[in-house]
N, C-alpha and C positions, 0 to 999 in steps of 0.2 A: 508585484502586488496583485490580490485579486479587488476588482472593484467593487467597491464598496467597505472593503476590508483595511485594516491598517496592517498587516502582517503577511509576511512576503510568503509566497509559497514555494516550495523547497525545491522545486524541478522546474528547470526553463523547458520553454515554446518547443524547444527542439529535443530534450529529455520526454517532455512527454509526448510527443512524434513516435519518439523512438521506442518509446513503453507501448504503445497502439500498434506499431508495425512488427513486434516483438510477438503481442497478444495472436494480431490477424496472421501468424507467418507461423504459430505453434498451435491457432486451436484449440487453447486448454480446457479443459472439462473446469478445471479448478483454480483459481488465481487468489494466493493470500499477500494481501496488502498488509505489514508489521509498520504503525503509524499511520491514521488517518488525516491526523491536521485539518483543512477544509477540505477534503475531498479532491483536491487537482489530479492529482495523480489517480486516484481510484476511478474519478472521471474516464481520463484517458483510457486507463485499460475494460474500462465496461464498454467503451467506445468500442476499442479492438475485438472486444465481444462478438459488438453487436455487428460490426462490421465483416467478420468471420463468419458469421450465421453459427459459431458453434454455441452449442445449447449450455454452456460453461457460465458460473458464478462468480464476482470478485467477492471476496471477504475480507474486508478491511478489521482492522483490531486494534484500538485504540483506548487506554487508559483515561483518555480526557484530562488529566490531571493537569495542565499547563495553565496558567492565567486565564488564557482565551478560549478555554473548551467548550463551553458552553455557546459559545458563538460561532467556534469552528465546525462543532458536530450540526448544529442549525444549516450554517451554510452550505456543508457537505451531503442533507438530506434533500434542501433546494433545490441544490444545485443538479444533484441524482433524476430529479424531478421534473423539473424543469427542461432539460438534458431529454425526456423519456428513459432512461437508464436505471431507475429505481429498480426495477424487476431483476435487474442483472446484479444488484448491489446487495451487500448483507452488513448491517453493521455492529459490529461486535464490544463489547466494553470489555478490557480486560487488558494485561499488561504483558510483554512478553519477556522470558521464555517460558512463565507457569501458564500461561493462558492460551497457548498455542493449540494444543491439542485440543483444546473445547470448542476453539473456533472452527477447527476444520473438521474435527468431528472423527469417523474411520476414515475418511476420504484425504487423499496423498496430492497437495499440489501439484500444477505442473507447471506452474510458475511462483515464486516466490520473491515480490520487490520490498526490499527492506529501507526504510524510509522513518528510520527512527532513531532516537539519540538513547542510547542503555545506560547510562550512568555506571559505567563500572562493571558493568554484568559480565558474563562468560562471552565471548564473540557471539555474535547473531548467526556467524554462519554456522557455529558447532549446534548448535538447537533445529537452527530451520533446513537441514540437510536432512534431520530425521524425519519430518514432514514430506519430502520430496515423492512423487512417482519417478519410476527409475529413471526418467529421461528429463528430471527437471530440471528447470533453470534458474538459476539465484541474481537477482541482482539488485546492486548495493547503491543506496543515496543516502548522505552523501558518502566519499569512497573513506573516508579519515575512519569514520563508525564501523567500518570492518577493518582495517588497517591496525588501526589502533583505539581497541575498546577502551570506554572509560572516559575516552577525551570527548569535549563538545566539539564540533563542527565549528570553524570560523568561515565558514564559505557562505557566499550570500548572494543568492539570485536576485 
């Protein structure tokens, strides 16, 4: 749980380690976040950002649409903020895979963390592979959401 919050955030202490040492170890110019929830995870990798010195953007893209958006998008600009990280952050409204392109614009990931529940949609990975620079990296939370699209996630940090 984030404090202050009643609602668990999707990647543990050492998930998001791992997304930060992923960030600082690749450098990206470009890093899209598909789901922002509060921010945790966008955190981290603005962290690995800033920790990198590379002069790279996260772009988080989130529909809001969940019960708690309105407090999760709050939290996750705080927190940016609070953090110093705001400047490394870009927050996007939109849903993925129609809103993918507008978030990132002409500019081709070089990281891509998928962090979102699709209801049914086509895989996350067939969409977010078109977004990639050629040496990108994808990676999936929770694993179930690319495994087998459609189903909700039962995992619970």
């Amino acid at each position: 749980m984030l404090r202050g919050y009643s609602r668990p955030v999707s990647v543990s202490r050492t998930e998001a380690l791992f997304l930060a040492n992923v960030v600082v170890a690749r450098r990206p110019g470009l890093v899209l976040e598909i789901g922002t929830g509060f921010g945790y995870s966008a955190l981290w990798l603005a962290a690995g950002l800033a920790l990198s010195d590379a002069p790279g953007e996260v772009v988080t893209l989130d529909n809001w649409s969940e019960a708690r958006s309105t407090a999760g998008r709050s939290a996750a600009v705080e927190m940016m903020r609070r953090a110093q990280l705001a400047d490394r952050v870009r927050f996007v409204t939109g849903s993925s895979p129609d809103d993918v392109g507008s978030a990132v614009g002409q500019g081709r990931a070089d990281i891509v963390f998928i962090d979102a529940d699709h209801h049914g949609r086509q895989p996350v990975s067939d969409y977010a592979a078109r977004r990639y620079s050629p040496l990108g990296l994808n990676v999936g939370q929770p694993p179930d959401t690319l495994a087998r699209p459609g189903t909700r996630s039962q995992r619970r940090t």
